[in-house]
C-alpha positions as protocol buffer text, in pm:
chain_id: "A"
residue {
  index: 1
  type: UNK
  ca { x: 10357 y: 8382 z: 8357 }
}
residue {
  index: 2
  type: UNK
  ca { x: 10685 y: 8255 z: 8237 }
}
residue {
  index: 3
  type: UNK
  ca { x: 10837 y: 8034 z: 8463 }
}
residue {
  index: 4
  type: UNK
  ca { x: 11157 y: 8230 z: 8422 }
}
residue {
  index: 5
  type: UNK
  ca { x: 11026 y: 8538 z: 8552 }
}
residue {
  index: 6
  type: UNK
  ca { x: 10790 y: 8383 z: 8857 }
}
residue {
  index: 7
  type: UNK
  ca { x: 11088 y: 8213 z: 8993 }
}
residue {
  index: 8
  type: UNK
  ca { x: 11272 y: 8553 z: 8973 }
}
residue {
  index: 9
  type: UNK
  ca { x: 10987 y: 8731 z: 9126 }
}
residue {
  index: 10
  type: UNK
  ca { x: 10923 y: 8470 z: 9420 }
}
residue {
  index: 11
  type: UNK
  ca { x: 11304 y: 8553 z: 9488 }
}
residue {
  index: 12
  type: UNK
  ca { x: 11242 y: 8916 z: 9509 }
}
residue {
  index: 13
  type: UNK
  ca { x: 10943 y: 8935 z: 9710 }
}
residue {
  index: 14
  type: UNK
  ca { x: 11147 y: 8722 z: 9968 }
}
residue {
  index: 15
  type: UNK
  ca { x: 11423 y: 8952 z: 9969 }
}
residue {
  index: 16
  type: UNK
  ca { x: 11193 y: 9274 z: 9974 }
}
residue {
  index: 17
  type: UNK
  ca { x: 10983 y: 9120 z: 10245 }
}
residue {
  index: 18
  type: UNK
  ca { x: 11306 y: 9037 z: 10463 }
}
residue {
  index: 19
  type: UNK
  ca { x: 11431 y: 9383 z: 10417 }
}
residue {
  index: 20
  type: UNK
  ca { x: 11089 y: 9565 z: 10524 }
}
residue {
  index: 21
  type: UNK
  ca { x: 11068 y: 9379 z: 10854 }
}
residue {
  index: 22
  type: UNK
  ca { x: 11447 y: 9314 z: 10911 }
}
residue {
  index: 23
  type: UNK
  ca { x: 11406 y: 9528 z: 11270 }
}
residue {
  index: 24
  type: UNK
  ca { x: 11079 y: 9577 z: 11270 }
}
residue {
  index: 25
  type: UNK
  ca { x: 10957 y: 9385 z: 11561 }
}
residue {
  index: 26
  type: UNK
  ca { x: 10627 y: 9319 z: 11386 }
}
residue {
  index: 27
  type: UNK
  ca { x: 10508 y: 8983 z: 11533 }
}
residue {
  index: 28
  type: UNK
  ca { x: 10329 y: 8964 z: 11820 }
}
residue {
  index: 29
  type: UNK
  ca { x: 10560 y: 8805 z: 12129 }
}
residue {
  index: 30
  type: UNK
  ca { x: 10608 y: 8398 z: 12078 }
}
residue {
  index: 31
  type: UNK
  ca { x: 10516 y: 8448 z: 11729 }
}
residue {
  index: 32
  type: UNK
  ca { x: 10766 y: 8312 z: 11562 }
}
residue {
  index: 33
  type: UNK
  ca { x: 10925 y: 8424 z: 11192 }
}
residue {
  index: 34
  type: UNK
  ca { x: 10892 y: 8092 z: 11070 }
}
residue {
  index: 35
  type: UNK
  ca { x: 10517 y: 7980 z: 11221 }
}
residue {
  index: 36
  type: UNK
  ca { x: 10269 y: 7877 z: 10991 }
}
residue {
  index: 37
  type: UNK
  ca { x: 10028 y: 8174 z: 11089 }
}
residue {
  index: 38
  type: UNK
  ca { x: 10303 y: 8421 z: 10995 }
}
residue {
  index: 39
  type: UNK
  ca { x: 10396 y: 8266 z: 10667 }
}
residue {
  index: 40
  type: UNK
  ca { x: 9995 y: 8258 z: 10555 }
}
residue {
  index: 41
  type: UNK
  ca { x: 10034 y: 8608 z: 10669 }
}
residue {
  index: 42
  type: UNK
  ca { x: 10310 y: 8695 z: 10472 }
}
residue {
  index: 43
  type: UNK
  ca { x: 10178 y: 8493 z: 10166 }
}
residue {
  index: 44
  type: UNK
  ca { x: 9883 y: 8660 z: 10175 }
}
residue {
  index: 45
  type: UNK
  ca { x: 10017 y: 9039 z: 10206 }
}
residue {
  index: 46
  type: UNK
  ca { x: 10291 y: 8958 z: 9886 }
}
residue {
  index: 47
  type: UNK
  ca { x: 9940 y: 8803 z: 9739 }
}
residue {
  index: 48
  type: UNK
  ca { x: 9743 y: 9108 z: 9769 }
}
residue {
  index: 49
  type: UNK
  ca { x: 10032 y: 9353 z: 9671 }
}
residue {
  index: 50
  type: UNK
  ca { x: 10115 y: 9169 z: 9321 }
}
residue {
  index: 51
  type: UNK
  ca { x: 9765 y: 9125 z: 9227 }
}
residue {
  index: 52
  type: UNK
  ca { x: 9608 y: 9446 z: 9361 }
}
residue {
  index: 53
  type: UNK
  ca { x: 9816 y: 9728 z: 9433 }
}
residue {
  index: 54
  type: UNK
  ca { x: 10162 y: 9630 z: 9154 }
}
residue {
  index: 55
  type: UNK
  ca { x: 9936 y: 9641 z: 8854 }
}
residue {
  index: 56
  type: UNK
  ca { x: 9801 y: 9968 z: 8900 }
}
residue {
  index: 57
  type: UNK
  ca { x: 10195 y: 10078 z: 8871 }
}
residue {
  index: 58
  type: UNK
  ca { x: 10182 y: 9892 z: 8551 }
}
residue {
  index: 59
  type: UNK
  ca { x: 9858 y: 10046 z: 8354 }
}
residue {
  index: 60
  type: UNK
  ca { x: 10001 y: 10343 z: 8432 }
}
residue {
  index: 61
  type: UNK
  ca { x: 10230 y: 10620 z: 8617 }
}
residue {
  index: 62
  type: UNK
  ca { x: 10143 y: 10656 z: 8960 }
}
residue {
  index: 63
  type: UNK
  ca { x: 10145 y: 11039 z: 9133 }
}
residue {
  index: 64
  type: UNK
  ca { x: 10245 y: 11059 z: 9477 }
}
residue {
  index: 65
  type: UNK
  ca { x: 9957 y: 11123 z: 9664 }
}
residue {
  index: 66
  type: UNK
  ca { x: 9828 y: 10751 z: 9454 }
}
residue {
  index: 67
  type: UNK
  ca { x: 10151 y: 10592 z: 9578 }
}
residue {
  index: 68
  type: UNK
  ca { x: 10041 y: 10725 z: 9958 }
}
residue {
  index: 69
  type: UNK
  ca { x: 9727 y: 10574 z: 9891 }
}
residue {
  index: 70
  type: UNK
  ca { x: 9818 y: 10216 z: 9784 }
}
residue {
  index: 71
  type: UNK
  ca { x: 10068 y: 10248 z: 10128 }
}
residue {
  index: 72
  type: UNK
  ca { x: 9748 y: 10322 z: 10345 }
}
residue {
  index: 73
  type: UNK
  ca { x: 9592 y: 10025 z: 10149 }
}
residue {
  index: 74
  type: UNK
  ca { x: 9841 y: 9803 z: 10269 }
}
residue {
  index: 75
  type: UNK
  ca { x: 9844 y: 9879 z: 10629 }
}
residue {
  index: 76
  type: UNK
  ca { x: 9517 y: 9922 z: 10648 }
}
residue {
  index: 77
  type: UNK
  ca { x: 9462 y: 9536 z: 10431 }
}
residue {
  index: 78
  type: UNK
  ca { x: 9772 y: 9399 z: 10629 }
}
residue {
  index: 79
  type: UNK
  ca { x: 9641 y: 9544 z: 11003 }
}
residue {
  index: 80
  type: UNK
  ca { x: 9305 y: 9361 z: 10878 }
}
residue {
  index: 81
  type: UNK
  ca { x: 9470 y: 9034 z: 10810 }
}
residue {
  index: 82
  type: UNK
  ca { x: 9726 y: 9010 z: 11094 }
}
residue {
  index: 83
  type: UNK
  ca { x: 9511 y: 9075 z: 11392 }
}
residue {
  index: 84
  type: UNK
  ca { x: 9637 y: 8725 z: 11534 }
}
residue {
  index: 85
  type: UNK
  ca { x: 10038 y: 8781 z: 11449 }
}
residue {
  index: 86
  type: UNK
  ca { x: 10078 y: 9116 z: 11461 }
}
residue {
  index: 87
  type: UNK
  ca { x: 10279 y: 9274 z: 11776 }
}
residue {
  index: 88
  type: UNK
  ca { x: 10061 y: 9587 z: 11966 }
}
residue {
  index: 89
  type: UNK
  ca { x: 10177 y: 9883 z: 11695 }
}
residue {
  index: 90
  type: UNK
  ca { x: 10032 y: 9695 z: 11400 }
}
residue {
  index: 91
  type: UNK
  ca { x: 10153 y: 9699 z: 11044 }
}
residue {
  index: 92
  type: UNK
  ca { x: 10345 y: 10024 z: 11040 }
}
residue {
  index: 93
  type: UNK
  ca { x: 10401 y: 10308 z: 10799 }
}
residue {
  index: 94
  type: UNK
  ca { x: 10760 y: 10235 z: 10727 }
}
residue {
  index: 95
  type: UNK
  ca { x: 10724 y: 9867 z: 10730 }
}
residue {
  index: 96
  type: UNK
  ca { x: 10443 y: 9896 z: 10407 }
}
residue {
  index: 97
  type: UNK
  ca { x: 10649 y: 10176 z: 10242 }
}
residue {
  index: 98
  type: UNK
  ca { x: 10973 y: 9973 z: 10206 }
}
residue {
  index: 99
  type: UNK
  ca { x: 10816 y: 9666 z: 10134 }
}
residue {
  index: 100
  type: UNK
  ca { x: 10538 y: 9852 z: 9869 }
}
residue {
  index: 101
  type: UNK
  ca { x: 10866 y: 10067 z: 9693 }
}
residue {
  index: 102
  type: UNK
  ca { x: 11169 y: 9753 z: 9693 }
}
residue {
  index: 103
  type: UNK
  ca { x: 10885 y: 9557 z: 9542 }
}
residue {
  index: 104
  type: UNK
  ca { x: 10818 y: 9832 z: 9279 }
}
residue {
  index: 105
  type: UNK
  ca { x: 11250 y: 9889 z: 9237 }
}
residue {
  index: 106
  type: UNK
  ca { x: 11259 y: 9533 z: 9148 }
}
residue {
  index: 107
  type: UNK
  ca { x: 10966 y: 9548 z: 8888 }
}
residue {
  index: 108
  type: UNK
  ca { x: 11101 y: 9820 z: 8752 }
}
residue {
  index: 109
  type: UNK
  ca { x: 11456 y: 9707 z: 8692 }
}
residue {
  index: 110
  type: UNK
  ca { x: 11289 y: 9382 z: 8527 }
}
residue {
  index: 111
  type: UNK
  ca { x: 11114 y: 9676 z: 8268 }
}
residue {
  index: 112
  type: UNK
  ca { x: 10759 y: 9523 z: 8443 }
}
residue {
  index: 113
  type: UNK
  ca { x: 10659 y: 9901 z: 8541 }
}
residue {
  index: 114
  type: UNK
  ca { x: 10735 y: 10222 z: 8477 }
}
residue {
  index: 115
  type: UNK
  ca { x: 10968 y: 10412 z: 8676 }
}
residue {
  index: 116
  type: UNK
  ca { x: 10797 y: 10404 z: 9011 }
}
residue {
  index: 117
  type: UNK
  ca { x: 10761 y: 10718 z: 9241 }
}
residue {
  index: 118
  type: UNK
  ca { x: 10966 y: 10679 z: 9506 }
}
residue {
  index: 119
  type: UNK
  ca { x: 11369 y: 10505 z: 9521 }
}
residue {
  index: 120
  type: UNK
  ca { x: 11443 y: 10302 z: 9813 }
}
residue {
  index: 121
  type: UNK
  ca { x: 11703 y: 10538 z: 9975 }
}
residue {
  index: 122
  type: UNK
  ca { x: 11879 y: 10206 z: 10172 }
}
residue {
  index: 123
  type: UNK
  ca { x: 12277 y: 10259 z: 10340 }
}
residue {
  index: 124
  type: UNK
  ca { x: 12455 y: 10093 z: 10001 }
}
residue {
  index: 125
  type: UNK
  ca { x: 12282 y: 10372 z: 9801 }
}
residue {
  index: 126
  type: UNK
  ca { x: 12368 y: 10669 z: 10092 }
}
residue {
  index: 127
  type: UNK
  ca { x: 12741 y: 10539 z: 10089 }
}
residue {
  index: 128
  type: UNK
  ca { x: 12739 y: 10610 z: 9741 }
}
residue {
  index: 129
  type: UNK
  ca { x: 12667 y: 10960 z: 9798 }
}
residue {
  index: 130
  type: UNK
  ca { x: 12834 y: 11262 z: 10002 }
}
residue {
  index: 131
  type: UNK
  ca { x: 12634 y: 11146 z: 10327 }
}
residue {
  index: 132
  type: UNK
  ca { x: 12823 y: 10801 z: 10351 }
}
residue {
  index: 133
  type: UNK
  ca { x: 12876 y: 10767 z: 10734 }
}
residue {
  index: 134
  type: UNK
  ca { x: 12647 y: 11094 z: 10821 }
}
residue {
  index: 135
  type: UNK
  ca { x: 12283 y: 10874 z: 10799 }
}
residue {
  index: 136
  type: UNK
  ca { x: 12139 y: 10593 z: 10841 }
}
């Protein structure tokens, strides 16, 4: 991979990982964010996303009900992997979808996929709309 483009990615994932778990409280208590056991965690999860579940997006376009799939891939892989950090609920629903569709957003603006199936809905795109101040 160009080194251009893996340094741009490693960026990305960070930011799309941070956002999916931002107030999530997903560790289990005195776990902390920066522990080793979380970031092998972590490492692991971006691992299996960008080498299992992304490049399915890329052969070809995903239909929803294959987008809700690769989600209950995730939690089910992640739930799997983080028995020993993760908090009592587990990896959650909305924790894998926002991670799973900002990671797809930012391959698709780099023209890595194809326009993917869902668009991260987040408060700077709802404050461009009519509902600015009416959700969150």
């Amino acid at each position: 991979m160009d080194p251009k483009l893996h340094y741009i990615l490693t960026e990305l994932w960070i930011l799309a990982w941070n956002a999916s778990v931002q107030r999530a409280e997903l560790y289990r208590d005195g776990k902390e964010r920066k522990s080793e056991q979380v970031r092998l965690f972590r490492g692991r999860v971006v691992t299996y996303l960008s080498s299992e579940i992304i490049p399915r997006y890329r052969a070809n376009e995903i239909a929803k009900d294959q987008h809700y799939k690769c989600i209950e891939e995730l939690i089910a892989y992640s739930n799997d992997l983080g028995s020993n950090v993760l908090g009592q609920l587990g990896y959650k629903y909305g924790i894998a979808q926002k991670l799973l569709n900002l990671a797809l957003k930012y391959y698709w603006c780099l023209g890595e996929i194809a326009e993917p199936p869902h668009c991260p809905v987040d408060r700077i795109v709802i404050d461009k709309t009519r509902f600015k101040g009416n959700l969150n």
